[in-house]
C-alpha positions in Angstrom: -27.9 19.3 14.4 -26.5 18.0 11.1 -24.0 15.4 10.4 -21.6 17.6 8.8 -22.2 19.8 12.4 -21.2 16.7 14.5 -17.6 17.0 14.3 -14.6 19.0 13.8 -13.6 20.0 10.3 -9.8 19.2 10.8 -11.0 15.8 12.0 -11.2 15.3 8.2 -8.9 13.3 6.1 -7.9 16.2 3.2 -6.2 15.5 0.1 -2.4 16.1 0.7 -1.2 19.6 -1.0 1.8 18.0 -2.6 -0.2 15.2 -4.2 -2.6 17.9 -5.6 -0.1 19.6 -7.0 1.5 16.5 -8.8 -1.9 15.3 -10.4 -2.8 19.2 -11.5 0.5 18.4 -14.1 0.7 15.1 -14.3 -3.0 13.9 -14.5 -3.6 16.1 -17.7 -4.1 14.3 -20.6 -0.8 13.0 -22.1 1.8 14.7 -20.0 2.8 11.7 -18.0 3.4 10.4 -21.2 5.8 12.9 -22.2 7.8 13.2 -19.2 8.2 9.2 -19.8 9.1 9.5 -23.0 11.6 12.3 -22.3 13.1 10.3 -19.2 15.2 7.7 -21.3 16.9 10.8 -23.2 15.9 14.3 -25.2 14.0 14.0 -28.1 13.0 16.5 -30.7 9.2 17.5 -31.3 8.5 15.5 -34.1 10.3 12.1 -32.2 7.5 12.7 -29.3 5.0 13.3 -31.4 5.9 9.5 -33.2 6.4 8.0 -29.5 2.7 8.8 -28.7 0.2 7.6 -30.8 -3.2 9.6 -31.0 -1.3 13.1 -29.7 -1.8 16.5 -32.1 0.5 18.7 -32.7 -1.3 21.4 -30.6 -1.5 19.3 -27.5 2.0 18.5 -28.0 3.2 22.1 -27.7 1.0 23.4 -25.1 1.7 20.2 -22.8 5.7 20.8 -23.5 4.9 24.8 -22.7 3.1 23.9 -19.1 6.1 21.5 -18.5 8.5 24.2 -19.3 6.8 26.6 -17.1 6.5 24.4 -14.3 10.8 23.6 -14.6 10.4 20.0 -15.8 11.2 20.7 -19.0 13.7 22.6 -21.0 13.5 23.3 -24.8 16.8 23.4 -26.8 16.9 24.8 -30.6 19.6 23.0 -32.7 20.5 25.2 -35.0 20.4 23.9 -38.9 20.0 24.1 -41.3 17.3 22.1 -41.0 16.0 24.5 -37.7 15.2 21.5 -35.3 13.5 21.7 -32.0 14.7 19.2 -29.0 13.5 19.2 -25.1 14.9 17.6 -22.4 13.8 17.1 -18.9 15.5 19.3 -16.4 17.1 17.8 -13.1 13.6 18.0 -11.4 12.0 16.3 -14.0 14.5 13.9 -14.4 13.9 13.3 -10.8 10.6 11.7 -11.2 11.8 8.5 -13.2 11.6 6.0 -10.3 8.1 7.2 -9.4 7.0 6.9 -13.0 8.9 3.1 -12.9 6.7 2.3 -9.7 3.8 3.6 -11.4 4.2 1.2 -14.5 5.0 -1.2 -12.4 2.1 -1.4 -10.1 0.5 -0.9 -13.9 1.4 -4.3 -15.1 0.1 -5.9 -11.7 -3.0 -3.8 -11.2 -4.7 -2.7 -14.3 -6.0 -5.3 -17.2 -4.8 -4.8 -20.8 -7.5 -3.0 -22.5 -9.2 -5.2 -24.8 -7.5 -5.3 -28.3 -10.9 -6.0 -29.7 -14.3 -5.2 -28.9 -15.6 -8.7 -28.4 -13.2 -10.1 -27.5 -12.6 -10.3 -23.8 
């Protein structure tokens, strides 16, 4: 009989559904970022774009789209001219600003600076 055979599947710990769900958003590539950037107040595209370094244009919008479409998110156009583009976080997203404070908190306890240079650590 194999291991796997040997016991009962729901005797498995599983990955919670509601922590799946948070990192499927949230663990892409810069949108914890933006949410964090967003939870102090609304900012328009080319302020978010300044606030993180290393970010294109491209991934900007199509991070900001999936944050729309998941309600985090809203996008305002202040009329001009100049035509200028803001987004805000919705309450929900709103709503996560004490777990992203934990988060940076257990940051600064937990995780070492990354080195500033190469040799240097």
């Amino acid at each position: 009989m194999a291991v796997e055979e040997m016991h009962e599947a729901s005797a498995c710990k599983q990955v919670d559904a509601g922590i799946t769900r948070v990192f499927q958003l949230l663990g892409k590539r810069w949108t914890g970022q933006i949410v964090a950037v967003l939870v102090g107040q609304p900012a328009h595209f080319t302020e978010l774009r300044r606030a993180i370094p290393g970010i294109s244009e491209r991934m900007l919008s199509d991070r900001l789209t999936e944050l729309g479409a998941a309600g985090l998110v809203v996008r305002e156009v202040d009329e001009g001219p100049p035509l200028r583009v803001s987004y805000r976080l919705t309450e929900a997203g709103a709503a996560l600003e004490p777990a992203l404070n934990e988060l940076a908190q257990w940051a600064e306890r937990h995780l070492p600076e990354p080195c500033a240079e190469k040799f240097s650590c």
